[in-house]
N, C-alpha and C positions, 0 to 999 in steps of 0.2 A: 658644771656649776658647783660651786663649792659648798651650798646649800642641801643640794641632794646628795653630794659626796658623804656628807659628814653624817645626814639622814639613812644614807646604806648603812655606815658604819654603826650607826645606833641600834640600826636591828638587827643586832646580832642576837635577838632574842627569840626570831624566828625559828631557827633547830631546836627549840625546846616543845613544836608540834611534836616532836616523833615521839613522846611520851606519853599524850594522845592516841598519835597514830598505833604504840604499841598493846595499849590498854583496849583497843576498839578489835584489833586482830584476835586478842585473848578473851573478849567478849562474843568475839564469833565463834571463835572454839568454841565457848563453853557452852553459848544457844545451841549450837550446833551437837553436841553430845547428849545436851537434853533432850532435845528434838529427837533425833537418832532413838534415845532408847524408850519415849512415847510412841514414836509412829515407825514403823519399817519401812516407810515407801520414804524418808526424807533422807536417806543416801541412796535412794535410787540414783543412779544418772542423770536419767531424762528430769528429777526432779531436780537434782542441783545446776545442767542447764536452766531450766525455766527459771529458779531463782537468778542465777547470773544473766540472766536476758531481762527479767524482769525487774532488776536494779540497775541496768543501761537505763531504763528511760529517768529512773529519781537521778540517777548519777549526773548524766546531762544538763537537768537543772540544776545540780548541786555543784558543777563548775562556776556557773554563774552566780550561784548564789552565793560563792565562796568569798564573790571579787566584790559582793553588794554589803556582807556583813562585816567584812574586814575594812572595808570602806568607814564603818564606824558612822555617826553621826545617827544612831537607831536606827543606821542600814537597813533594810527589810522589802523584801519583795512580794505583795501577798498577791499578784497579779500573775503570776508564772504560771498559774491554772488556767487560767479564765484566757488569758495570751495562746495556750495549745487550744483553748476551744476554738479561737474564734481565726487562728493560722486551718485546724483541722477544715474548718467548714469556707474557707477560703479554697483550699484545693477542690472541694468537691463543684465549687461554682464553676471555676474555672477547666473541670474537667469535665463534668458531668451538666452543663448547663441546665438542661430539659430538666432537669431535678426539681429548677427552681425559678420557673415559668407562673410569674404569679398576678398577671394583669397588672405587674410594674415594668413604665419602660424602664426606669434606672436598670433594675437587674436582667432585662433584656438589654442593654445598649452595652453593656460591661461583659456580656456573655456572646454578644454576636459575632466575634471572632471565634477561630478555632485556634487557640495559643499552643504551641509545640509542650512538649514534658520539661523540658527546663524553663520555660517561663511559666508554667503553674507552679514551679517548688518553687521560684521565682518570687513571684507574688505571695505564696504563704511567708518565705522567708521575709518579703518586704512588708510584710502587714506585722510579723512579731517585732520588728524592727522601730517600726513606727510606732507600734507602743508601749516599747520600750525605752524611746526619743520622749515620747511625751511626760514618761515618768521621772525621766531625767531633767526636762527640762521644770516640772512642777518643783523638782527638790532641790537641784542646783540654782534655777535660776530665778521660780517661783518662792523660794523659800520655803515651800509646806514640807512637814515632817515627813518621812518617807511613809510609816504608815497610814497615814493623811490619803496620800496622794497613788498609794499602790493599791489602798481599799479602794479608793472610785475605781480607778481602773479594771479591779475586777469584778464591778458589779458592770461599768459600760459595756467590757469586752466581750464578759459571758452576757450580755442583754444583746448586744449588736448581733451577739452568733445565735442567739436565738431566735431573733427576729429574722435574719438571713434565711435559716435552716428552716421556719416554723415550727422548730424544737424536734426537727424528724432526720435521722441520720440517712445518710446516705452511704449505700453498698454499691460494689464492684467497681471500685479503684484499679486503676493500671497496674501488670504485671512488675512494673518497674519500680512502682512507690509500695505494692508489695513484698518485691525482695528487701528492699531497704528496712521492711520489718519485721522480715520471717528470711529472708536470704542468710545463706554462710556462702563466706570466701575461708577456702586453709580450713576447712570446719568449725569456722568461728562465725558465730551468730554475728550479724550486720551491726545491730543496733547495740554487741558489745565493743568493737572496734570502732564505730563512731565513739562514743564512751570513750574507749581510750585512747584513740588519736586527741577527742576534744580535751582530755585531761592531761594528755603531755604539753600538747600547748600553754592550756590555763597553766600550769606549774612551772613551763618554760616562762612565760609572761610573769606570774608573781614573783620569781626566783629570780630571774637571770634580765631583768630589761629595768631600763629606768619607770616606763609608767606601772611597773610592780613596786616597783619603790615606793612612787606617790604616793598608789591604793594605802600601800602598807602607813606611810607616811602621815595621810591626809584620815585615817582611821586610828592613830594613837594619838596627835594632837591635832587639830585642823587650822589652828592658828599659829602654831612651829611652822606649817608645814606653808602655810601663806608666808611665813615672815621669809622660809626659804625660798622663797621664788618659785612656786606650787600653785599652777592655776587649779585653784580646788575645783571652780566649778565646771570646769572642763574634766577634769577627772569623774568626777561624782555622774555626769550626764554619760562620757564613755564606759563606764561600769554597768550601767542600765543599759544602755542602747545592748551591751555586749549578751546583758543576760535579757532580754527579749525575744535576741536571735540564737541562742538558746534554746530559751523557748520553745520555738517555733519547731528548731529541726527537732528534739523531742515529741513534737506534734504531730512532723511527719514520719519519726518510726514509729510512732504510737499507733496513726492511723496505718500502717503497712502493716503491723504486726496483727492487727484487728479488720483489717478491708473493710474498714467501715469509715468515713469523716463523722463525727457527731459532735452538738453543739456543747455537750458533756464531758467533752473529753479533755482529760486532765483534772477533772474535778478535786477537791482535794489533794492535788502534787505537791500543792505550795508547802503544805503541811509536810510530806515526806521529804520535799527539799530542804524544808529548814531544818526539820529534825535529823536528816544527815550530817549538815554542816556542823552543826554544834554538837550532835555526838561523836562527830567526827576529832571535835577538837577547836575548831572555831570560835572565838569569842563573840557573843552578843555586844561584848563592846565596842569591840573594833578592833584594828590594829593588832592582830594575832590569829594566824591559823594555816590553812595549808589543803590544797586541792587531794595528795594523798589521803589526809584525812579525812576529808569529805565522800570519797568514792569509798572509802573503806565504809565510814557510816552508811552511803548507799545501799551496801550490799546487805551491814547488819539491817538495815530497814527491811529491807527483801525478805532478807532469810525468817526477820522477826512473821510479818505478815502470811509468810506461806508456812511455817510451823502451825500456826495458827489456824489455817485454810485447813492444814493436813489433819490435826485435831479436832476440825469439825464443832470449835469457839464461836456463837454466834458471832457474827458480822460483827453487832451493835459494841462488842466490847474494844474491836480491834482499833477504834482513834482512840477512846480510851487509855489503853494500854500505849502506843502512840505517844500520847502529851503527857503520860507518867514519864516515859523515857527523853522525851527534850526537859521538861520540869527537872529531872534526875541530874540531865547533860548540864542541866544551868547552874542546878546549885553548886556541881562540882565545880564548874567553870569561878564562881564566884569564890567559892572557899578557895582555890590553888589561887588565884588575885590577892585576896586576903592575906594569905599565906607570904605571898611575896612582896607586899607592902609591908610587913611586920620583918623582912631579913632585911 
């Protein structure tokens, strides 16, 4: 189509991530020396795995939420939390029935089979899916703002997983959904090679395929991008459905890594998803950014958080500290804008 041809060709403004991407590498460095010469246990090993395991699960979301902000149109997902609560406490139904025995037939009639191990990851994956269907289809096809329509979701979703769960986690999940959150293959922690299987794809997909084009496309102008024969709103609803299911498998390393499903879990992600992507290098506007840069943000979120753990910084300051650093990521974001509208 001679519409998206000439729309590849305009982004050729894409390789100018990796000046981002190089600035967020030398931001690890440099935490990372600080950290190092505050605390001695933060080159331990075992501590720099757990950092690198413990930025697989932001990372995962932050694939998704690479293809939501680059999508433009005040892209934003605030629902990628609340979606791992209520994928986590979906498995535990479906595993664990007797959990949740509560003088309802619903949740006895849904529970009275015994489903194999891949139809419960199954259904988690199909329930992150579905609400992530719905958020696409309130933005693309409903019209509501993405923040609009991703804040109900996260109060539904984490409400639905609450009332499911009666706010009570459930323990001893399968050896199987465990390794997927504490397992190594090749001595590689599970849920960092999910990570980065899921981030070659994302990068193969924004890079190298036509519906990376559109994202990219239907996120710098949305009406270029219509005039080129660009079903936006099919774009905009495959972007969410994509980061849902996301979601979801983030929910189930989350809960393998924890053997617990709880209706909690994920709480605040959304916040280290987005503060990834944009520190990553991703624009809040749309139409610029890059899944390298996003997993690298990942990790800086990681490594920020556990310096922090390891200095023994009460809790209360670490979101804090947090939304100084996307507040930081935006304003930069905006000045290099600025900057390139004046050349």
């Amino acid at each position: 189509m001679p519409g998206i041809t000439s729309l590849s060709k305009s982004l050729g403004k894409r390789p100018s991530i990796r000046l981002a991407e190089s600035g967020i590498i030398i931001w690890i460095i440099a935490v990372g020396i600080v950290f190092s010469i505050l605390s001695d246990r933060f080159l331990d090993i075992h501590n720099i795995v757990n950092i690198n395991t413990q930025s697989s699960f932001i990372g995962i979301l932050a694939v998704g939420m690479t293809g939501v902000i680059i999508s433009g149109n005040g892209g934003i997902d605030l629902s990628v939390g609340s979606i791992m609560g209520i994928s986590s406490v979906t498995l535990a139904v479906f595993i664990i029935p007797e959990s949740f025995y509560r003088d309802t037939t619903f949740m006895l009639s849904i529970t009275a089979d015994a489903p194999t191990l891949i139809k419960v990851i199954g259904m988690s994956l199909l329930v992150g899916t579905f609400c992530g269907c719905i958020n696409g289809i309130l933005i693309s096809l409903g019209g509501l703002p993405p923040f609009i329509a991703t804040l109900g979701m996260m109060t539904t979703a984490r409400g639905v997983a609450a009332y499911i769960s009666s706010g009570i986690p459930t323990y001893g999940l399968p050896d199987a959904i465990i390794f997927i959150g504490q397992g190594k293959i090749l001595g590689i922690s599970v849920p960092i090679l999910i990570m980065l299987i899921l981030g070659i794809i994302g990068f193969f997909v924004l890079t190298r395929t036509t519906f990376g084009i559109r994202i990219y496309a239907v996120g710098g102008n949305k009406e270029t991008a219509r005039y080129s024969g660009i079903n936006v709103k099919k774009t905009l609803l495959a972007v969410y459905i994509i980061n849902g299911l996301l979601a979801s498998i983030a929910a189930i390393a989350l809960a393998g890594r924890s053997n617990q499903a709880h209706p909690d879990a994920g709480l605040g992600y959304e916040l280290y998803a987005i503060g990834a992507v944009v520190i990553g290098g991703t624009s809040l506007m749309g139409g610029a950014g890059g899944i390298i840069g996003s997993i690298l943000g990942a990790i800086f979120m990681a490594e920020v958080q556990n310096g922090i753990n390891l200095l023994d910084v009460p809790v209360a300051f670490m979101k804090p500290i947090l939304g100084s650093l996307i507040i930081a990521a935006v304003i930069l974001d905006q000045w290099q804008k600025s900057r390139r509208s004046r050349e």
